[in-house]
VEXPA-214380 format. One record per residue (C-alpha): residue number from 1; x, y, z. Coordinates in steps of 0.001 Angstrom, whole numbers, padded with zeros to 6 digits. Each point is the difference from the previous one (the first is absolute). Layout:
<recs>
i/xx/yy/zz
NUM/X/Y/Z $
...
</recs>
This chain:
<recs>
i/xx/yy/zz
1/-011061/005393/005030 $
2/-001594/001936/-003061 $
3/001237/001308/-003151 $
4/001126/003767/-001009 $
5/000487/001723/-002739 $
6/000298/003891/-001175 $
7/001036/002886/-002741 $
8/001357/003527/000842 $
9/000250/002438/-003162 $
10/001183/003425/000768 $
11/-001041/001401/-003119 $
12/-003568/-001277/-000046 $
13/-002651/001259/001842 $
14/-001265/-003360/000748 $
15/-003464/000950/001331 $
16/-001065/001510/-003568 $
17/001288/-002822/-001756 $
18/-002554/-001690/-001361 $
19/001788/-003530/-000466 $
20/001701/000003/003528 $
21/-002804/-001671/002250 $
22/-000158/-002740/-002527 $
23/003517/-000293/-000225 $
24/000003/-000393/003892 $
25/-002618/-002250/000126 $
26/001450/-002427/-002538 $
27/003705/-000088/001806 $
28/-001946/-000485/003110 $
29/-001870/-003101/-001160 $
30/003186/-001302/-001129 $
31/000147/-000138/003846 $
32/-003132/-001697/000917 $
33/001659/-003813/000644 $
34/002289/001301/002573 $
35/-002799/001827/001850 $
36/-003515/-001610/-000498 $
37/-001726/001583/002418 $
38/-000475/003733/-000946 $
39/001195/002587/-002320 $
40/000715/003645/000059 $
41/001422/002729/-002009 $
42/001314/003733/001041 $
43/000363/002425/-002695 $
44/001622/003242/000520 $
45/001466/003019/-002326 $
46/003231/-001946/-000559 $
47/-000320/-002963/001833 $
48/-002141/-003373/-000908 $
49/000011/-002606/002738 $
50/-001414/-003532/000358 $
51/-000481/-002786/002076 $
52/-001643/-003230/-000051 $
53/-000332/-001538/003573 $
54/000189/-003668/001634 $
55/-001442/001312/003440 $
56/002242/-001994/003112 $
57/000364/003086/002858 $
58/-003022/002329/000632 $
59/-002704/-001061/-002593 $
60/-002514/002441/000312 $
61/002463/002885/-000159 $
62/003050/-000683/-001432 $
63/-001142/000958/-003841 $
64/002365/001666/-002495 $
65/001256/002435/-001273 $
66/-000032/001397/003630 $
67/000682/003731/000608 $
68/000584/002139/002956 $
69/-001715/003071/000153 $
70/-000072/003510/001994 $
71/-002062/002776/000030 $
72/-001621/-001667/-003152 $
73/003571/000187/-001790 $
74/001780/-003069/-001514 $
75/003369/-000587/001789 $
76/000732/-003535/-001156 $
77/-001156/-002638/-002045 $
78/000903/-003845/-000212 $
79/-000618/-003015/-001707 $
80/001809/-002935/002206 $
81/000574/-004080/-000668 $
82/001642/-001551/003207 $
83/000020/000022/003429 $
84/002262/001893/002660 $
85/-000178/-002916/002982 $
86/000768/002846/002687 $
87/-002638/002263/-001104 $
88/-001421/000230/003897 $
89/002593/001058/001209 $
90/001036/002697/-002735 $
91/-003981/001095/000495 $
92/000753/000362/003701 $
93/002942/002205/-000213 $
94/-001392/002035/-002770 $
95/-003162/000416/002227 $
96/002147/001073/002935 $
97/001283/002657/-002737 $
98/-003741/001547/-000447 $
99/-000586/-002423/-002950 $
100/-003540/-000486/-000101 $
101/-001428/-003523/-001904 $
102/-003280/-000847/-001472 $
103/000162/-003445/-000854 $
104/002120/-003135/000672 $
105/002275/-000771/-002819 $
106/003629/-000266/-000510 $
107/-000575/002391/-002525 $
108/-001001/002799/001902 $
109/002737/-000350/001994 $
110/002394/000017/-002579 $
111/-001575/003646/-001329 $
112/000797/001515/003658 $
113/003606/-001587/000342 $
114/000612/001627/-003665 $
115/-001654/003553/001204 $
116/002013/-000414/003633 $
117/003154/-001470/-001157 $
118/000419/000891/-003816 $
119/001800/-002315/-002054 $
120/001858/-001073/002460 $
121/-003079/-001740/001404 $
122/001313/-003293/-002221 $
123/002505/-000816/002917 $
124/-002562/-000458/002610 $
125/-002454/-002692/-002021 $
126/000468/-003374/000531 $
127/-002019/-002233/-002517 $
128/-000672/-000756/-003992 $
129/-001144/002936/-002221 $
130/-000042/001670/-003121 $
131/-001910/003809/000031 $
132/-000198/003371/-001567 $
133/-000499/003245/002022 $
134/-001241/003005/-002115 $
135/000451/003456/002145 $
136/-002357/002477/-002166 $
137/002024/002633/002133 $
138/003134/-000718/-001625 $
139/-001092/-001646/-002858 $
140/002378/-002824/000686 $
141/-000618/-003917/-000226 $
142/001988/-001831/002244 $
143/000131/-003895/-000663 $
144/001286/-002423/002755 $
145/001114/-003828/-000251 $
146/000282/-002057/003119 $
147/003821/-000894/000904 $
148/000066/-003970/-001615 $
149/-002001/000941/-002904 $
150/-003068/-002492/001221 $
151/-002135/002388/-001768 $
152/000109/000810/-003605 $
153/000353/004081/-001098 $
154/000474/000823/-004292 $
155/-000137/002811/-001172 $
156/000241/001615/-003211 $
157/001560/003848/-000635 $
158/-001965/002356/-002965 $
159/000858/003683/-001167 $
160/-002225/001654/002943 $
161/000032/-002864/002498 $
162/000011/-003554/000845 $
163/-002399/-003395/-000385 $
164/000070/-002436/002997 $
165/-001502/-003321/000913 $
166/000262/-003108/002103 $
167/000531/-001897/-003133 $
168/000950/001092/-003990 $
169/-003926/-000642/-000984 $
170/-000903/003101/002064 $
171/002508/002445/-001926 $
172/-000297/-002358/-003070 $
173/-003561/000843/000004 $
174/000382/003761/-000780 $
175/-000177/001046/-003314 $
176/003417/001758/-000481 $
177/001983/-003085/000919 $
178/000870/-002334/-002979 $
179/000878/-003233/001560 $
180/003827/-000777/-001158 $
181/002857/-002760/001217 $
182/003256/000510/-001269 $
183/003291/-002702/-000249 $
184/000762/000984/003709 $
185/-003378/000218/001345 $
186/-000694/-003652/-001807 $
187/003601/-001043/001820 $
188/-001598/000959/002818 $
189/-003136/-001807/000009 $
190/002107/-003377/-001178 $
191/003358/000333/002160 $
192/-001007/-001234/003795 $
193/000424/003092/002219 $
194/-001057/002954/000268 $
195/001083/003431/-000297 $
196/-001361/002648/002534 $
197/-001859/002968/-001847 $
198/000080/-002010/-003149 $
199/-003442/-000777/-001279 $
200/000874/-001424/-003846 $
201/-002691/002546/-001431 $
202/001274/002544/-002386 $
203/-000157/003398/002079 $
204/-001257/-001876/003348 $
205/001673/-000235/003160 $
206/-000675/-001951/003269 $
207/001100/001896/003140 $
208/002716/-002027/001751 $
209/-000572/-000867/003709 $
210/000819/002782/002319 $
211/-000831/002341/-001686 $
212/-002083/003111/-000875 $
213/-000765/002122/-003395 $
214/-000882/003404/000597 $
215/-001695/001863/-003042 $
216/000348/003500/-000490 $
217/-000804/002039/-003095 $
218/003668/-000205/-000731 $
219/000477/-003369/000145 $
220/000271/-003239/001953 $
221/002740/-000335/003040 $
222/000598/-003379/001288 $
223/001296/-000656/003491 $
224/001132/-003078/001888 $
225/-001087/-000232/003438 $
226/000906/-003340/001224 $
227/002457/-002106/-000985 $
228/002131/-002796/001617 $
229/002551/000646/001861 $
230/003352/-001677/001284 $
231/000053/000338/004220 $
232/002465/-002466/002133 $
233/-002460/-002233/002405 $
234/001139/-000484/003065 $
235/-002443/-002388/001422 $
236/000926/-003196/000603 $
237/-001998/-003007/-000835 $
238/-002010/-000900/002639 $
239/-001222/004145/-000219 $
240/-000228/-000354/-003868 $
241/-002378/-002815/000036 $
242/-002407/001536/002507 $
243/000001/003310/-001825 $
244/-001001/-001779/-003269 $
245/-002398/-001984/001932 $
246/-001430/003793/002224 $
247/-000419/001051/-003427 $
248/-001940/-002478/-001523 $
249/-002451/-000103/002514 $
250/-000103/004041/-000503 $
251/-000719/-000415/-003394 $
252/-002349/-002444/-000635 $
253/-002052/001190/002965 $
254/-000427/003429/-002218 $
255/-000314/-001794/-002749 $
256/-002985/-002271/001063 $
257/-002060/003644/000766 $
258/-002867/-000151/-003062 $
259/-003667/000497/000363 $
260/-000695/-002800/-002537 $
261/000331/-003882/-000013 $
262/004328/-000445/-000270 $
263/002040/-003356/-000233 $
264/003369/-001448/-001002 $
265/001446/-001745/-002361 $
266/002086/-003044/001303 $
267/001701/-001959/-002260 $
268/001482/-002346/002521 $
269/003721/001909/-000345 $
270/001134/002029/002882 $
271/-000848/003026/-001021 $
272/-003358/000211/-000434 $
273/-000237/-002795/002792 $
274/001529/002838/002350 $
275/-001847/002528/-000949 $
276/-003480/-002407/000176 $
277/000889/-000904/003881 $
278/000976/003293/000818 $
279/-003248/001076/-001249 $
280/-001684/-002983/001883 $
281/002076/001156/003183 $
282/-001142/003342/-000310 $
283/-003408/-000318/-001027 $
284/-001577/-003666/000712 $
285/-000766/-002204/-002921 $
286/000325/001588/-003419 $
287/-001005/-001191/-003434 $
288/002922/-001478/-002524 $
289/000106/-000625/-003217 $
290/002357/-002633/-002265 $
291/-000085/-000085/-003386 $
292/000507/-003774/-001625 $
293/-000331/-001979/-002992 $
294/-001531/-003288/-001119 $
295/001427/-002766/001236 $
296/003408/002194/000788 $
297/000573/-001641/003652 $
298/-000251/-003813/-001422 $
299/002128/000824/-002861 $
300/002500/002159/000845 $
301/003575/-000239/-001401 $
302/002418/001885/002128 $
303/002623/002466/-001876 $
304/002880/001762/001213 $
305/-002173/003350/000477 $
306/-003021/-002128/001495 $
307/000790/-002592/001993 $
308/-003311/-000650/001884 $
309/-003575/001168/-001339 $
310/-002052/002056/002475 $
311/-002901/-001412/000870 $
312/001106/-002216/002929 $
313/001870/002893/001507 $
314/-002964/002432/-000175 $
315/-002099/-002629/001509 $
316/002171/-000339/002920 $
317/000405/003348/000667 $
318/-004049/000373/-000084 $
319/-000564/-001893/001876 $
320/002547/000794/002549 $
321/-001220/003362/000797 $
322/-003781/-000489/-000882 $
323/-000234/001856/-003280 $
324/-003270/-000379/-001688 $
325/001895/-001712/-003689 $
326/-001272/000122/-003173 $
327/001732/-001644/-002889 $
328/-000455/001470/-003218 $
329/000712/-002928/-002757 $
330/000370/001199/-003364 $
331/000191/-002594/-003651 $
332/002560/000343/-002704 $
333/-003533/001236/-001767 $
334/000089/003068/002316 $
335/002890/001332/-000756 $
336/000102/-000572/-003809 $
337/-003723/001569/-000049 $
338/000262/002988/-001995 $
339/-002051/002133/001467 $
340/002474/-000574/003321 $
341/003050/000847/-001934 $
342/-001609/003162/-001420 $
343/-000755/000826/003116 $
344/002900/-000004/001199 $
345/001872/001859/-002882 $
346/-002893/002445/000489 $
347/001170/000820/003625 $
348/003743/000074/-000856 $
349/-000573/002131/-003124 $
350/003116/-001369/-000987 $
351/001080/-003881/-000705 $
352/002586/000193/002625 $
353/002071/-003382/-000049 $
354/001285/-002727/002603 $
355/-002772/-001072/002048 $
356/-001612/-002589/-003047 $
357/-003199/-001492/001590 $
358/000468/001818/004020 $
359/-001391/003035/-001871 $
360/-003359/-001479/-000942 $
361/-000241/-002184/002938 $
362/000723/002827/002654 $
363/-003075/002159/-001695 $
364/-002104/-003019/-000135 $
365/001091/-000516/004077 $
366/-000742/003430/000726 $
367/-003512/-000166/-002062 $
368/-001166/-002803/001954 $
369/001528/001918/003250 $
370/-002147/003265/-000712 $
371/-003159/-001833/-000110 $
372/000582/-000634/004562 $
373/002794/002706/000346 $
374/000347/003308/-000532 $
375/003886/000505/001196 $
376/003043/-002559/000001 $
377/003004/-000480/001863 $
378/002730/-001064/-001961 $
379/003628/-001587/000699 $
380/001582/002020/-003196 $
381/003464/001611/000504 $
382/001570/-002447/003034 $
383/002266/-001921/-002680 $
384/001095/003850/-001151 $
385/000245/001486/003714 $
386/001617/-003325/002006 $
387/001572/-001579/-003177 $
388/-001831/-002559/-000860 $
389/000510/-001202/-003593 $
390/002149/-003199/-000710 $
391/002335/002483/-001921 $
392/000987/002083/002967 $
393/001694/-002578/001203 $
394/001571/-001047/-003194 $
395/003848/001205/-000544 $
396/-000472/-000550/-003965 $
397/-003158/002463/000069 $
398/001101/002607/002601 $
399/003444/000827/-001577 $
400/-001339/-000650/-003755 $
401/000541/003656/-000714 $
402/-003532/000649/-000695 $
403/-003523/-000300/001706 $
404/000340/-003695/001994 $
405/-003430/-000750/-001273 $
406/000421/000110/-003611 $
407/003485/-001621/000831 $
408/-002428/-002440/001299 $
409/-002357/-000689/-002739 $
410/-002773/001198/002072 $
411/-002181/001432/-002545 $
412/-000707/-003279/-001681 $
413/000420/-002402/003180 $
414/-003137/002561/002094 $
415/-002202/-001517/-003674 $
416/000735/-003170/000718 $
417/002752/-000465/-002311 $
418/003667/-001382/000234 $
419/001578/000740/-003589 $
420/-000397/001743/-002966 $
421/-000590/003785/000562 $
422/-002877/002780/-000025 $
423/001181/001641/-003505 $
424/000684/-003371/-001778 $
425/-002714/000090/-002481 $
426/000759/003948/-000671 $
427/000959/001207/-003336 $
428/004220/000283/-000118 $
429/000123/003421/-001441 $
430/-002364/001276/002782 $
431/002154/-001311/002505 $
432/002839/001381/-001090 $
433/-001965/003250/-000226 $
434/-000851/-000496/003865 $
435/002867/-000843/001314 $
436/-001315/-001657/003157 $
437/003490/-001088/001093 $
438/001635/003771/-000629 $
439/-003893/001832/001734 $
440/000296/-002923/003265 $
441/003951/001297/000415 $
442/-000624/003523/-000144 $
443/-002884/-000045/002326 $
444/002449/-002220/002338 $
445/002531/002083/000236 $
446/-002529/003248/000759 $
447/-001552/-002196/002588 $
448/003601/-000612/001378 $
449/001292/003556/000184 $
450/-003358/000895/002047 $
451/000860/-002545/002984 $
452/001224/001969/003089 $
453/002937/-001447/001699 $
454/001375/000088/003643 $
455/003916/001315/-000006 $
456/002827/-002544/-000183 $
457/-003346/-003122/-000906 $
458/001905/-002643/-001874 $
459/-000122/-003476/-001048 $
460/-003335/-002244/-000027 $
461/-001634/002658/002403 $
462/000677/002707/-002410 $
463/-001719/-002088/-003035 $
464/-002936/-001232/001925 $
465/-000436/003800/000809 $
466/-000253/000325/-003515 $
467/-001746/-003504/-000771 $
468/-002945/001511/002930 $
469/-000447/003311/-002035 $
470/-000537/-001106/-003476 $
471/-002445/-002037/001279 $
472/-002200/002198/002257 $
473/000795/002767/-002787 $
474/-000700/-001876/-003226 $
475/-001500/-003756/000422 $
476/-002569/000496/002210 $
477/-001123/002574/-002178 $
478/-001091/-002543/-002064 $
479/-001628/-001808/002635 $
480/-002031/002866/001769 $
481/-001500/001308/-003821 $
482/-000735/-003526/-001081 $
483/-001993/-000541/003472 $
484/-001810/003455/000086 $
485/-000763/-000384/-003737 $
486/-001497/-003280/000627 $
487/-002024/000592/003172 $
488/-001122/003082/-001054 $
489/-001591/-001133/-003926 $
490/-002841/-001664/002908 $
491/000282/002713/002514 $
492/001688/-001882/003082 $
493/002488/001826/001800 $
494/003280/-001456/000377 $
495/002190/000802/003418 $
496/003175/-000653/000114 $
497/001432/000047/003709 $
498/003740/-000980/-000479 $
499/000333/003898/-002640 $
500/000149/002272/003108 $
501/002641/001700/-000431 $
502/000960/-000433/003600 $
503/000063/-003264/-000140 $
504/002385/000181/-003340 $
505/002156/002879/001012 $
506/000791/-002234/002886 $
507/000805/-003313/-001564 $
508/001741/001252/-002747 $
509/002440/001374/002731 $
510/000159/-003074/001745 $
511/003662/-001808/-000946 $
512/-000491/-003130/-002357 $
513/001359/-002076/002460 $
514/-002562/000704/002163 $
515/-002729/-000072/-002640 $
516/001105/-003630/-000369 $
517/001154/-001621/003042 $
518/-001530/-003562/000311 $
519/001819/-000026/-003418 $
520/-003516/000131/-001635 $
521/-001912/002739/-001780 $
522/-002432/002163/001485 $
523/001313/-001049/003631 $
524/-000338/003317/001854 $
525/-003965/-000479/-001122 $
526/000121/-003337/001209 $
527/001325/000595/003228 $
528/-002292/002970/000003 $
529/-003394/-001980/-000459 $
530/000946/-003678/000875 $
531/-002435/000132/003377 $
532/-002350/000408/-002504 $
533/000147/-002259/-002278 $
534/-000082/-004094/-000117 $
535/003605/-001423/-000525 $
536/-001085/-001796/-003144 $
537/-000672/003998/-001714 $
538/003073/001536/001814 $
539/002402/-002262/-001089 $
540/-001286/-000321/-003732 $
541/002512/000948/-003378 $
542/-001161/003165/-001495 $
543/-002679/-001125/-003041 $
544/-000860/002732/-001725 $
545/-003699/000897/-001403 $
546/-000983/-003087/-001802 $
547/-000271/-000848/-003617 $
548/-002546/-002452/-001308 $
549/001773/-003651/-001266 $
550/-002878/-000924/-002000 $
551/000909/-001347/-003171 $
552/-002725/001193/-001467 $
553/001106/003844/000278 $
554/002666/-000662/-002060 $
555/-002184/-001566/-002615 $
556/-002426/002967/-000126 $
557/003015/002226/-000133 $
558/001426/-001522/-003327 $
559/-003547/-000290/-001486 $
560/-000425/003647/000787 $
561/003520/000558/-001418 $
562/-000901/-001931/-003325 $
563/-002914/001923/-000500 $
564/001854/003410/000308 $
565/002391/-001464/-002691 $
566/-002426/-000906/-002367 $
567/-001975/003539/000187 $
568/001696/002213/-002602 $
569/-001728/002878/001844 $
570/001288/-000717/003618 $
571/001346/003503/000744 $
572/002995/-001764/001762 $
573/001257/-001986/-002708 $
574/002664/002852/-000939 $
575/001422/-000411/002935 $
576/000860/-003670/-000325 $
577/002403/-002482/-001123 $
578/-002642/-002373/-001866 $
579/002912/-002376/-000417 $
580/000898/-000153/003802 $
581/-004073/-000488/000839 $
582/-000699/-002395/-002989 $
583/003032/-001773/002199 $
584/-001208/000431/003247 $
585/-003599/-001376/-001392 $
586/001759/-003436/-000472 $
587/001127/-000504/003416 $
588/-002373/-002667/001021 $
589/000544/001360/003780 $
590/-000138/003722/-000996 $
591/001178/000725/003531 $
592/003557/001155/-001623 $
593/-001812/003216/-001044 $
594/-002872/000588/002463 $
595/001019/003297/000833 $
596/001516/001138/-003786 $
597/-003825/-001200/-000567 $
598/-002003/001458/002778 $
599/001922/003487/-000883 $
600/-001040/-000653/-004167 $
601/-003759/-000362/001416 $
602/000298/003082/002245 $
603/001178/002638/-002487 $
604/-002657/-001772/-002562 $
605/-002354/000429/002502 $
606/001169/003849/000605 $
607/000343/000810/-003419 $
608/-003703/-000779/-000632 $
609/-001488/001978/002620 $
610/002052/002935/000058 $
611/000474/002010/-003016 $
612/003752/000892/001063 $
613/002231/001097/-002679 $
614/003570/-002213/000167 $
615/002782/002546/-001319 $
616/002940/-002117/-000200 $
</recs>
């Protein structure tokens, strides 16, 4: 994985300008956590590419930006973050077309389909990525998402051009942008979900999913190029479950192709226990990784959204297909350190709410992971693709008439609370300014229009249709940025099996019924994978990521909370209700506003560091 970032100006001779290489170099080293391992920069009359690069396929000749060349001309130039798992056999065809290559990479590959295919070259990669393709021919950019949105694409339009990035820091970081959030873009950041080619900065945009920007001197076109669609299936479910399972074994055997140390991440649920053993299955004993907390196992109080903590499950399932474990055991200390939750709003670039302590501990996992491994496999998206959540399968939540997580509470029960609320200790009159409730109904209701339909689909199938597409469409949005975000601040890169898109454009076809015939969730992946797997981690209630029980986070969360109260200066304080937190101070338990808390601390925390303008 690496990091990108770029600026076209069609009025600027960007060569003679003076300022422009250290322009470039600056948005580049924005880029440097997500790609540790080199650094290059391609400056042209109106084109300025970089790239920062974590090296996984090719390592000696894979470096960016990458051109192809003939006859000593410039035909193409890229600066690429992903990989395209069927890259061999895209190089072969393209080599059967004349295509000559010089060096290993995905990303050469990618240059050739572009030059043999045009932009229609999109349909035929399979994979994660986020890149730009500058023709100097044409004097067009072209920018390209992958399908899911696994990868993260922003960019930012100007008078003569366009800014882009991997992340906001890399546009944020040249000198004409002035760093602004207004009332939506801070509903945005504070309402749990996410809206695609929404990025909360003033003037920014993040390309959705499917899609590509092409940049022209007169402006900037979007265009979809994938998108779910509505198709009958016709298999029945004997067929269904061996196509899921032919799949899987497809994809994860791509998927395990680095030329660097790789593992998983098994947190004892099925999903990344699946995706561990068919890893194992595929490729003998592989590493896994758990994260944990102090004394979590002994002490564990089960909840309606956790029922069972993971460590005994992702013990059973190491050992059970040979895995070399490591447990990585984090202290309420840990994730109250501040230089950890810094770090964490530094990756984000935004204090993005709903995840409480999971955000700290899943950078500190993925720290301690990057010191053996250089690529994960992860079990993110199964809950969203097979239907997972407790809430699918919740009448209350799936015909509340808005998104059936927030009918759920999930926002505040994912940080480890069960009452009380994210804005809580928010000033009134900025709440009423936000309007989360009127911003989380609008964006439903887009959402809703979007979902493709089969003719004459009624009833529960129809709805679960609908219930499938806001989540592969808008929740695990949240997911797949807060798990690229997090991996990438310590340059590990995160793969995420179950985003395929033939894997999801299959499911999300497959009838409900189907999708839940053992009258549990997930069962067409449990069918799928059950050879696999011990009973014990087959048959085990969906738990999801865990959140630490220590009573001692809470503590250092309300002394961190007092101390923001009693600083006159805290640049958050206008945004609170000093009442509601001198309140929420005297719950001896302070777990009734752990998230309204962890969200104070977060736009404190972003506040300080960036110098972002709040025009409310």
């Amino acid at each position: 994985m690496c990091g990108i970032t770029g600026w076209i100006s069609y009025d600027q001779d960007l060569t003679a300008l003076t300022t422009a290489r250290g322009t470039l170099d600056a948005m580049t080293h924005t880029m440097a956590c997500r790609g540790p391992d080199a650094g290059g920069t391609w400056l042209g009359t109106h084109a300025a590419l970089g790239h920062r690069r974590l090296a996984v396929i090719d390592i000696e000749g894979g470096a960016q930006p990458m051109r192809v060349e003939r006859d000593g001309r410039t035909l193409l130039v890229t600066t690429y973050s992903g990989e395209v798992y069927n890259y061999r056999e895209l190089r072969a065809e393209l080599e059967s077309r004349g295509h000559a290559f010089r060096t290993s990479s995905d990303t050469e590959v990618v240059l050739h389909a572009y030059l043999e295919w045009g932009e229609d070259f999109t349909e035929r990669l399979n994979g994660m990525y986020a890149f730009a393709l500058w023709d100097p021919r044409t004097e067009e950019l072209l920018l390209v998402r992958d399908r899911m949105g696994i990868k993260p694409l922003y960019y930012h339009p100007t008078p003569d051009g366009v800014l882009f990035g991997s992340e906001p820091k890399a546009i944020l970081a040249h000198p004409a942008v002035r760093p602004a959030v207004d009332a939506e873009g801070l509903a945005e950041l504070i309402a749990f979900t996410k809206t695609p080619g929404h990025a909360a900065y003033k003037g920014m945009y993040e390309l959705p999913p499917g899609h590509t920007a092409r940049i022209r001197r007169g402006g900037l076109t979007l265009r979809r190029y994938w998108a779910l669609e509505a198709r009958e299936h016709t298999d029945d479910l004997k067929t269904t479950v061996r196509h899921v399972r032919d799949l899987l074994d497809d994809i994860v055997g791509r998927q395990l192709i680095a030329d660097v140390p790789l593992c998983t991440l098994l947190s004892g649920g099925l999903d990344s226990s699946a995706i561990t053993a068919l890893a194992a299955a595929g490729a003998g004993p592989v590493r896994s990784f758990s994260v944990d907390f102090t004394g979590h196992t002994e002490n564990f109080r089960p909840d309606p959204l956790r029922p069972t903590p993971d460590g005994p499950y992702a013990h059973a399932l190491a050992a059970h297909v040979a895995s070399h474990h490591s447990d990585i055991v984090l202290d309420a200390a840990d994730l109250m350190a501040k230089a950890n939750r810094d770090a964490v709003i530094a990756a984000r670039d935004m204090p993005i709410s709903g995840f409480g302590d999971g955000d700290v501990s899943l950078y500190l996992l993925f720290k301690a992971i990057r010191e053996q491994s250089t690529v994960a496999l992860s079990g993110e998206s199964a809950d969203e693709v097979f239907g997972g959540y407790s809430w699918f399968h919740n009448p209350d939540h799936v015909h509340a008439g808005t998104f059936p997580w927030a009918a759920a509470g999930a926002a505040d029960r994912f940080a480890g609370e069960h009452s009380g609320g994210r804005s809580a200790l928010l000033d009134r009159g900025l709440l009423a300014k936000l309007d989360l409730a009127g911003h989380e109904d609008t964006r439903y209701r887009e959402a809703l229009a979007e979902v493709p339909r089969l003719p004459g689909e009624t009833g529960l199938e129809r709805r679960m249709r609908e219930i499938s597409y806001l989540h592969l469409t808008r929740f695990v949005q949240l997911l797949l940025d807060r798990k690229d975000r997090a991996s990438m601040a310590v340059g590990l890169e995160v793969r995420v099996p179950f985003c395929d898109h033939r894997l999801v454009e299959y499911v999300f076809n497959t009838p409900w019924a189907m999708k839940t015939f053992d009258g549990r969730e997930k069962s067409l992946l449990r069918a799928a994978t059950r050879d696999l797997l011990p009973d014990v981690v087959a048959d085990r209630v969906k738990s999801p990521y865990p959140s630490i029980q220590d009573p001692r986070y809470a503590a250092a969360l309300r002394a961190e909370l007092s101390r923001v109260l009693a600083d006159k200066d805290a640049p958050v304080r206008p945004l609170l209700d000093t009442a509601a937190v001198a309140g929420s101070l005297a719950d001896d338990a302070g777990e009734s506003f752990r998230s309204a808390t962890e969200l104070v601390l977060n736009l404190d925390a972003w506040l300080r560091m960036h110098d972002t303008a709040l025009e409310l």
